[in-house]
C-alpha positions in Angstrom: 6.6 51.3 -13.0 3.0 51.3 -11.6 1.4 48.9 -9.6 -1.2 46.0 -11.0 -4.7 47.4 -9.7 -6.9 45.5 -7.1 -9.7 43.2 -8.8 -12.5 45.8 -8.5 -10.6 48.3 -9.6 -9.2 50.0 -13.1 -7.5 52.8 -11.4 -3.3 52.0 -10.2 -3.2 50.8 -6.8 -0.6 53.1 -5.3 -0.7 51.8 -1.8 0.5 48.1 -3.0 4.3 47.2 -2.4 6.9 46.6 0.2 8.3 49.4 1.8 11.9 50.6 2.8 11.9 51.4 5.7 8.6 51.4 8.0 8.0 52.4 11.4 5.9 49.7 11.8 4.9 46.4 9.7 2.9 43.2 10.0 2.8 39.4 8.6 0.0 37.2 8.8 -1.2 34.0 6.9 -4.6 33.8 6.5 -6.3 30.0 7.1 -7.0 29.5 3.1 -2.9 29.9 2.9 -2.7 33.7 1.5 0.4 35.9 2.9 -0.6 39.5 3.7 1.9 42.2 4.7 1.2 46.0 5.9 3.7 48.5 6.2 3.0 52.1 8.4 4.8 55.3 8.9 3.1 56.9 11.8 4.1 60.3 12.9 1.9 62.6 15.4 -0.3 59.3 15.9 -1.8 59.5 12.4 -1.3 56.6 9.8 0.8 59.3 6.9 1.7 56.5 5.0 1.0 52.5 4.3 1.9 50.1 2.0 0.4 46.3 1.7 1.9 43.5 -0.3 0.1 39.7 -1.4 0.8 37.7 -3.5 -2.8 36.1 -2.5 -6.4 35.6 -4.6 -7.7 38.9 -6.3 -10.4 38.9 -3.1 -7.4 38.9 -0.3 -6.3 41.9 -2.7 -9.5 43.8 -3.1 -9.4 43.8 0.6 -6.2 44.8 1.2 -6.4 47.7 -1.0 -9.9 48.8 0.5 -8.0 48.5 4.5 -5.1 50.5 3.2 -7.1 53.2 1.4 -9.2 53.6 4.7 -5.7 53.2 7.3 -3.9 55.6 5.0 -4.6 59.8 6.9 -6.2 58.3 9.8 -5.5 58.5 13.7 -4.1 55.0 14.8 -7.0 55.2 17.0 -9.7 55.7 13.7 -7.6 52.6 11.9 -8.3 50.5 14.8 -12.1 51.4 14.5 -12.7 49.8 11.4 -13.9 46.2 11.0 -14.6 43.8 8.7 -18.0 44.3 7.7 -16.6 47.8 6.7 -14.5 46.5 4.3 -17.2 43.8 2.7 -20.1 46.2 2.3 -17.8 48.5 0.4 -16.8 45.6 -1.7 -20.5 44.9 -2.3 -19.8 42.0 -4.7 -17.4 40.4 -2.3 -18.9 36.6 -2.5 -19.4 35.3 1.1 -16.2 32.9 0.7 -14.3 36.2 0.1 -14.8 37.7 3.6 -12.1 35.7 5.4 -10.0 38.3 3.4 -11.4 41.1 5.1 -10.9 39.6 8.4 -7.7 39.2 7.2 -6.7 42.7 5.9 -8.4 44.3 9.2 -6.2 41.9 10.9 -3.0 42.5 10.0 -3.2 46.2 9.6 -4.2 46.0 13.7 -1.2 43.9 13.8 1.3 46.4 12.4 -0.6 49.4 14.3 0.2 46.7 17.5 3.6 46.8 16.4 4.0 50.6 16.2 2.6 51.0 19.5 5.0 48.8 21.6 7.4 50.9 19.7 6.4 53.9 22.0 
């Protein structure tokens, strides 16, 4: 079964789903009420696999897709360089009430990296 795509998207978003069994993971709710979950396997400090799962808006979506496509490969310490404005000038057409989502995204993929270091 493949995965719906993001909004801004027509490819399959293979990075969206719940995952088994993590070495790290995160839960936030966003103030506009959307649930975002990320999911890591971090081995060797690099980011070798992540998952995110919403059921939010098609914005909180786009966003999550663009965070996990930039997390997934990198050093934990490149994830926690990106930002939110890294995620809304990639999604150009991102209208200005959309970019709590980012903040969002960026937010709980720091939150599971957060989780993954404590681990250590």
């Amino acid at each position: 079964m493949t995965a719906p795509s993001p909004a801004s998207s027509g490819t399959p978003d293979t990075l969206f789903g719940r995952m088994n069994d993590p070495s790290a993971s995160a839960f936030l709710k966003g103030p506009c009420g959307d649930e975002m979950e990320f999911y890591l396997v971090v081995r060797d400090g690099r980011i070798e696999d992540v998952r995110y799962y919403t059921e939010g808006c098609g914005s909180t979506r786009r966003c999550a897709a663009a965070v996990a496509q930039r997390a997934k490969g990198a050093t934990v310490l490149d994830a926690l360089a990106l930002n939110p404005r890294d995620v809304i000038v990639a999604e150009s057409d991102l209208p200005a009430a959309g970019w709590h989502c980012a903040i969002l995204a960026i937010s709980t993929l720091f939150r599971a990296i957060a989780d993954h270091l404590l681990q250590r």
